[in-house]
PDB file of N, CA, C and O in Angstrom:
ATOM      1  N   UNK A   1     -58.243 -37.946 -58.596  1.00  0.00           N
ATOM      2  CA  UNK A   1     -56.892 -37.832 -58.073  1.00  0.00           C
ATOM      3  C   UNK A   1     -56.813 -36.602 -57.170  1.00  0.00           C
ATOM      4  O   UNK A   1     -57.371 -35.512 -57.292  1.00  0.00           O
ATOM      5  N   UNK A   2     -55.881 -37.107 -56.125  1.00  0.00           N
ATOM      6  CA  UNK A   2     -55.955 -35.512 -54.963  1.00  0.00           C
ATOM      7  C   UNK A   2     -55.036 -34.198 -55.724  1.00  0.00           C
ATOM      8  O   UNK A   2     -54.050 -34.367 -56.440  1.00  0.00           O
ATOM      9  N   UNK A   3     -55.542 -33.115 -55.420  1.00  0.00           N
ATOM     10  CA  UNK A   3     -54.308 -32.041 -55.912  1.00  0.00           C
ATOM     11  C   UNK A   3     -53.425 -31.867 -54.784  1.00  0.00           C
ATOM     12  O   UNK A   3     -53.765 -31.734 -53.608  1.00  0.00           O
ATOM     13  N   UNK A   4     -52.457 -31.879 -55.180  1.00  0.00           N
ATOM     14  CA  UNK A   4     -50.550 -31.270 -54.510  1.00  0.00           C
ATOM     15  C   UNK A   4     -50.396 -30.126 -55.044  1.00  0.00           C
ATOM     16  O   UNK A   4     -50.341 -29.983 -56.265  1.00  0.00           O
ATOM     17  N   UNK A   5     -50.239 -28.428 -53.565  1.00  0.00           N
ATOM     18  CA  UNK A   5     -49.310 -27.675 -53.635  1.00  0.00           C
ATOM     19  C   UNK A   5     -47.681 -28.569 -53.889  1.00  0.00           C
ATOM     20  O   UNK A   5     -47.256 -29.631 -53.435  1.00  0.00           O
ATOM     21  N   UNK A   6     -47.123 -27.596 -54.778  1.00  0.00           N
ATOM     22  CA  UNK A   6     -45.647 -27.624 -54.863  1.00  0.00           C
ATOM     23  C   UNK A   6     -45.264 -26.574 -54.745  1.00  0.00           C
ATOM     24  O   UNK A   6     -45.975 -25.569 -54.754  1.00  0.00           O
ATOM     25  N   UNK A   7     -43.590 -26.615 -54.560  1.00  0.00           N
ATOM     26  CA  UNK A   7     -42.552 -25.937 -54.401  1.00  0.00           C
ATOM     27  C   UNK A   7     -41.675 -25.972 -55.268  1.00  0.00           C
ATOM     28  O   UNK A   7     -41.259 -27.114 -55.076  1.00  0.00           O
ATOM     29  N   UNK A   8     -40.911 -25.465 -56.312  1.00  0.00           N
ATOM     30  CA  UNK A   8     -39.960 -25.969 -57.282  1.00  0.00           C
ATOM     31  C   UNK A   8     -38.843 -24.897 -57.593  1.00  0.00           C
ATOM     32  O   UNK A   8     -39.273 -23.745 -57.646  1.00  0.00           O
ATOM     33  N   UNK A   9     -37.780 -25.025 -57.761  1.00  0.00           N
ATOM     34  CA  UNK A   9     -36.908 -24.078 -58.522  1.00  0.00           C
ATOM     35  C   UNK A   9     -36.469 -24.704 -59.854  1.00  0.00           C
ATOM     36  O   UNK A   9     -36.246 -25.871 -60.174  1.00  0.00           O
ATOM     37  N   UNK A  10     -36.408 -23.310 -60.660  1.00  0.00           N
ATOM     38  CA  UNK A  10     -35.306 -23.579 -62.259  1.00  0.00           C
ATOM     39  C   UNK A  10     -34.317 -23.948 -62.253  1.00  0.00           C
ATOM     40  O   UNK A  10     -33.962 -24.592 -61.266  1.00  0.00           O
ATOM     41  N   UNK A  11     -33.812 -23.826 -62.846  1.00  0.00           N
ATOM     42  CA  UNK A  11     -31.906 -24.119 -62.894  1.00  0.00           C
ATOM     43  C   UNK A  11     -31.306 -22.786 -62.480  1.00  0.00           C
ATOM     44  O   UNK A  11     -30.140 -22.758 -62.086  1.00  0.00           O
ATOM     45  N   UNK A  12     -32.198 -21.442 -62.563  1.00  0.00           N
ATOM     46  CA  UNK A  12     -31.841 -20.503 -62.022  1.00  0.00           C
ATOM     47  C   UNK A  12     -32.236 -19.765 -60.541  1.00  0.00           C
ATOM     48  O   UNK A  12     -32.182 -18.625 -60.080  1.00  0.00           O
ATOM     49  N   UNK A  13     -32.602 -20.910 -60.147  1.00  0.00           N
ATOM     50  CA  UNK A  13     -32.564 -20.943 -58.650  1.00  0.00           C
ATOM     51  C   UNK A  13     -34.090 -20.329 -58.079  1.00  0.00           C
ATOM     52  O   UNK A  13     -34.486 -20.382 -56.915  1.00  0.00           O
ATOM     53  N   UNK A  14     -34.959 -19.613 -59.505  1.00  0.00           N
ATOM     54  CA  UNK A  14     -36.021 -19.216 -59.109  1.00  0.00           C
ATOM     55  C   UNK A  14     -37.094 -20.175 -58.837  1.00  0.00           C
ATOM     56  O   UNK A  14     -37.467 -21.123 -59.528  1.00  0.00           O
ATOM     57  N   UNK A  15     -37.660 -19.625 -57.339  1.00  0.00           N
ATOM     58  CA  UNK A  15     -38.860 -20.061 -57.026  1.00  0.00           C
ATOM     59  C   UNK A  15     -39.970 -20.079 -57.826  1.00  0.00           C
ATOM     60  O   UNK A  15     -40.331 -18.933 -58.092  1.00  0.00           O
ATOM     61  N   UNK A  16     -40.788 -21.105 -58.412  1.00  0.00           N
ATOM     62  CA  UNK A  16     -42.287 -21.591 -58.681  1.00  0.00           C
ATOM     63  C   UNK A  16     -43.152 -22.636 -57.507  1.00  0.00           C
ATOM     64  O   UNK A  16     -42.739 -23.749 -57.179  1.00  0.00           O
ATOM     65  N   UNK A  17     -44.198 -22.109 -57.074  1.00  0.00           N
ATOM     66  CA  UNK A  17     -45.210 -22.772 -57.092  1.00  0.00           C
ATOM     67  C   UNK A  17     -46.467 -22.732 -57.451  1.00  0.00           C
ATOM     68  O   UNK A  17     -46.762 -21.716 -58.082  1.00  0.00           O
ATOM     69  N   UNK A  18     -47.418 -23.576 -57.248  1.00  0.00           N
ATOM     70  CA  UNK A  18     -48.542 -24.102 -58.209  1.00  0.00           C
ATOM     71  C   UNK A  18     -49.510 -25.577 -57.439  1.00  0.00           C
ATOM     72  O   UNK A  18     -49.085 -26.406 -56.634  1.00  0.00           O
ATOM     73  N   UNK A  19     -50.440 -25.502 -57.855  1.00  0.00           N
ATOM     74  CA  UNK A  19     -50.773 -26.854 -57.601  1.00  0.00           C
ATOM     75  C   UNK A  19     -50.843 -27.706 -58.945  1.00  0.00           C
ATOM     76  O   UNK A  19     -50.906 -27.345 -60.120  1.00  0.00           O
ATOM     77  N   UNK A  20     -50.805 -29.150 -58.269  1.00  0.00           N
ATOM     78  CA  UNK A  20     -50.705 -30.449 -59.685  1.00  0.00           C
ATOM     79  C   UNK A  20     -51.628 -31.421 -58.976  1.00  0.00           C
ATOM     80  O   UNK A  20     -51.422 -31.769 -57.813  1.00  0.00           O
ATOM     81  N   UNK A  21     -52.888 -31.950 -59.869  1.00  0.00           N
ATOM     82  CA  UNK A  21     -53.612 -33.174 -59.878  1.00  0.00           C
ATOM     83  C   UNK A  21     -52.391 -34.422 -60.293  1.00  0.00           C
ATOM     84  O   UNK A  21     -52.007 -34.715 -61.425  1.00  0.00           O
ATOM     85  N   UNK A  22     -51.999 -34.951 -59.120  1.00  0.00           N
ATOM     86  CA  UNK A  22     -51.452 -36.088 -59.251  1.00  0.00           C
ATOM     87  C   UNK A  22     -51.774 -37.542 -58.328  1.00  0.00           C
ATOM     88  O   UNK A  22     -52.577 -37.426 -57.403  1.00  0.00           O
ATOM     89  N   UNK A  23     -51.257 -38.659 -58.541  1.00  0.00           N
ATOM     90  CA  UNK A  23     -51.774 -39.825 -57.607  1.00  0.00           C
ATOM     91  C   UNK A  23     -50.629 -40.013 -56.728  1.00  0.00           C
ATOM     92  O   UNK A  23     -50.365 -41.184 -56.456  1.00  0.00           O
ATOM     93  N   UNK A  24     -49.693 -38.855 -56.090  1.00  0.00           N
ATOM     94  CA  UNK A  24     -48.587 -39.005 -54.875  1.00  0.00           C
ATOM     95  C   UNK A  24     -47.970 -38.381 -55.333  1.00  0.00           C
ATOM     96  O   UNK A  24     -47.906 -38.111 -56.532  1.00  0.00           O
ATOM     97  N   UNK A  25     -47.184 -37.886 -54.220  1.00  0.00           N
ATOM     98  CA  UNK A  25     -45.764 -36.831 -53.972  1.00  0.00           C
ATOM     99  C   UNK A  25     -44.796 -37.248 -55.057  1.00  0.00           C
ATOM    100  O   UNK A  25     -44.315 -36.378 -55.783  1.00  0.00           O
ATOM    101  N   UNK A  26     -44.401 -38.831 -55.252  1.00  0.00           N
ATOM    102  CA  UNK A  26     -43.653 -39.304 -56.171  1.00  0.00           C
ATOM    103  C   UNK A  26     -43.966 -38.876 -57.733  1.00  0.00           C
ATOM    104  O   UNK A  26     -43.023 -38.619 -58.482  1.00  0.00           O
ATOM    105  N   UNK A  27     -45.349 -38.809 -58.196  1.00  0.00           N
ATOM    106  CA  UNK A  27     -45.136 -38.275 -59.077  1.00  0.00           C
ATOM    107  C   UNK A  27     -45.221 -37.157 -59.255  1.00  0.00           C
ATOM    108  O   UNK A  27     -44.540 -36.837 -60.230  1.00  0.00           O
ATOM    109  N   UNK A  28     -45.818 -36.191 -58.723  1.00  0.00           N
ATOM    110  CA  UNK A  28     -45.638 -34.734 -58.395  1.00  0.00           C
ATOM    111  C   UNK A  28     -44.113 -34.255 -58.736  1.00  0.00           C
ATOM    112  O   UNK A  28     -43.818 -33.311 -59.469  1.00  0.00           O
ATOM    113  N   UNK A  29     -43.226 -35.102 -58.052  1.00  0.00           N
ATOM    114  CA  UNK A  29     -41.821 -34.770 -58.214  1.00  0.00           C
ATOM    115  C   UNK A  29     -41.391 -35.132 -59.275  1.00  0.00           C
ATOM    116  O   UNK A  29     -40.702 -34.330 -59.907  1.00  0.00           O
ATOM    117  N   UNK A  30     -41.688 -36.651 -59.907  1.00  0.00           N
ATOM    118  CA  UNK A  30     -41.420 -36.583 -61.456  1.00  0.00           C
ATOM    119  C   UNK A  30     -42.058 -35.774 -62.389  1.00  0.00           C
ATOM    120  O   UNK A  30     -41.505 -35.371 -63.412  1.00  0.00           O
ATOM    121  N   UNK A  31     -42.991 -35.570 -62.128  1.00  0.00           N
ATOM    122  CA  UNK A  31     -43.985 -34.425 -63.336  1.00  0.00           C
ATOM    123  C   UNK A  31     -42.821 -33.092 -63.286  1.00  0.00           C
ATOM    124  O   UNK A  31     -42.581 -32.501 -64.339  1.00  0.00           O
ATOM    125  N   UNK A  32     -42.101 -32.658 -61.943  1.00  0.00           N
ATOM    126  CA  UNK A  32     -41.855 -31.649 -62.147  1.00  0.00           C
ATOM    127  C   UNK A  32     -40.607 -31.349 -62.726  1.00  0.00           C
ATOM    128  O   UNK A  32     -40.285 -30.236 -63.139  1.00  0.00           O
ATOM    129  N   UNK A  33     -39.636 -32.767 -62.756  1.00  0.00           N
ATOM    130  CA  UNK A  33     -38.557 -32.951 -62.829  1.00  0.00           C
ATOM    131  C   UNK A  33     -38.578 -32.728 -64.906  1.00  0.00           C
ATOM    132  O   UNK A  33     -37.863 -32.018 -65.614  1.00  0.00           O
ATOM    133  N   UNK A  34     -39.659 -33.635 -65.260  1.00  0.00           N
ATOM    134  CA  UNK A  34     -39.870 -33.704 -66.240  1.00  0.00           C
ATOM    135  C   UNK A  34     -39.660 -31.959 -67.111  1.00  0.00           C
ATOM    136  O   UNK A  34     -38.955 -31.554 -68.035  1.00  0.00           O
ATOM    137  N   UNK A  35     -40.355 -31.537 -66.502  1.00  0.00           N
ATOM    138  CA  UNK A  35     -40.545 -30.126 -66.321  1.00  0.00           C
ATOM    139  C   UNK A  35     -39.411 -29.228 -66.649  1.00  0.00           C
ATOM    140  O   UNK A  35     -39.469 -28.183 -67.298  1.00  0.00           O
ATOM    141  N   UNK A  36     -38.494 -29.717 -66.172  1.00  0.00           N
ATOM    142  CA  UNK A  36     -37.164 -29.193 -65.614  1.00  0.00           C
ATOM    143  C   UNK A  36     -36.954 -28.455 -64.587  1.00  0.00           C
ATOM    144  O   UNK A  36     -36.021 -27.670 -64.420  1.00  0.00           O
ATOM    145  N   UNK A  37     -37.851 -28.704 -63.860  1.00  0.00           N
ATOM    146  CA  UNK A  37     -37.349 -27.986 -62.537  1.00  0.00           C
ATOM    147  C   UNK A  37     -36.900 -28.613 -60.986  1.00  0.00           C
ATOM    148  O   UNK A  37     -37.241 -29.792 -60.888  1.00  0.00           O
ATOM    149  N   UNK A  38     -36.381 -28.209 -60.063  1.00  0.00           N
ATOM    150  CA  UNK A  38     -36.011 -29.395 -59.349  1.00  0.00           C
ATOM    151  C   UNK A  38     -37.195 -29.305 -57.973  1.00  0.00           C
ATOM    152  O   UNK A  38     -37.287 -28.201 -57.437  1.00  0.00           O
ATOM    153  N   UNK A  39     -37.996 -30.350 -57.475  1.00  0.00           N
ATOM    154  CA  UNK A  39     -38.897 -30.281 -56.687  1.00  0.00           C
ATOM    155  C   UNK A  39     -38.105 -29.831 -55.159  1.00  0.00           C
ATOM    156  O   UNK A  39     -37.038 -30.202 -54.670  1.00  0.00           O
ATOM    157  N   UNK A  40     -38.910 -29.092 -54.791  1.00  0.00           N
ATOM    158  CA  UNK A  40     -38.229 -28.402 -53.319  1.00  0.00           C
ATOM    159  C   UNK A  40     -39.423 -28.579 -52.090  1.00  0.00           C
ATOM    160  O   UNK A  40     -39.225 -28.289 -50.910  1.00  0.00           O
ATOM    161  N   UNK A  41     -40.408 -28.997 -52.519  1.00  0.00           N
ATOM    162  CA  UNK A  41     -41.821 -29.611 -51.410  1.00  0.00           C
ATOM    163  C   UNK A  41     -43.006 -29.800 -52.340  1.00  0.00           C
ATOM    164  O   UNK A  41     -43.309 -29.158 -53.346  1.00  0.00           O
ATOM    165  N   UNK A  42     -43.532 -30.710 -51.833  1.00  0.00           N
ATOM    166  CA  UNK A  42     -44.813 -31.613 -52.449  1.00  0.00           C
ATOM    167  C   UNK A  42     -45.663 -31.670 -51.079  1.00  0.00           C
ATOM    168  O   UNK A  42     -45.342 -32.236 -50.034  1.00  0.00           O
ATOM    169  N   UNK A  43     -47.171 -30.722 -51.445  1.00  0.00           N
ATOM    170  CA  UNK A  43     -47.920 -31.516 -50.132  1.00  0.00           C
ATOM    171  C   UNK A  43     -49.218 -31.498 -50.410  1.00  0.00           C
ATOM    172  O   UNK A  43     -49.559 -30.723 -51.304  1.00  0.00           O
ATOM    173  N   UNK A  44     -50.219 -32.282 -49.773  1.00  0.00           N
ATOM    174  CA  UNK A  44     -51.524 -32.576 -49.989  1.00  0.00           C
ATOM    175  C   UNK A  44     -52.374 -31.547 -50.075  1.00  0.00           C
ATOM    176  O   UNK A  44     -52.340 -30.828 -49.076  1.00  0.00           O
ATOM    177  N   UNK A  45     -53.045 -31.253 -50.822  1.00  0.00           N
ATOM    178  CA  UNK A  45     -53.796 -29.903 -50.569  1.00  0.00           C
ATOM    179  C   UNK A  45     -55.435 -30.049 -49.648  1.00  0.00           C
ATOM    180  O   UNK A  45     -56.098 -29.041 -49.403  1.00  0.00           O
TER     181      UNK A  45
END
């Protein structure tokens, strides 16, 4: 599976990023949502 840089904030507005082994942006954004955080960019690394 390719790795995705992300972009994410908390509920407190703070910035995280990181990379995630995922199979698309779509789940990248659910993994992160899951997470609790809200996805703010997903990209191919």
């Amino acid at each position: 599976m390719p790795q995705y840089k992300y972009r994410a904030r908390d509920k407190e507005g703070v910035l995280q990023t990181g990379t995630m082994e995922a199979r698309g942006r779509e789940a990248v954004a659910d993994q992160l949502s899951k997470q609790g955080v809200i996805p703010d960019r997903g990209e191919n690394r």
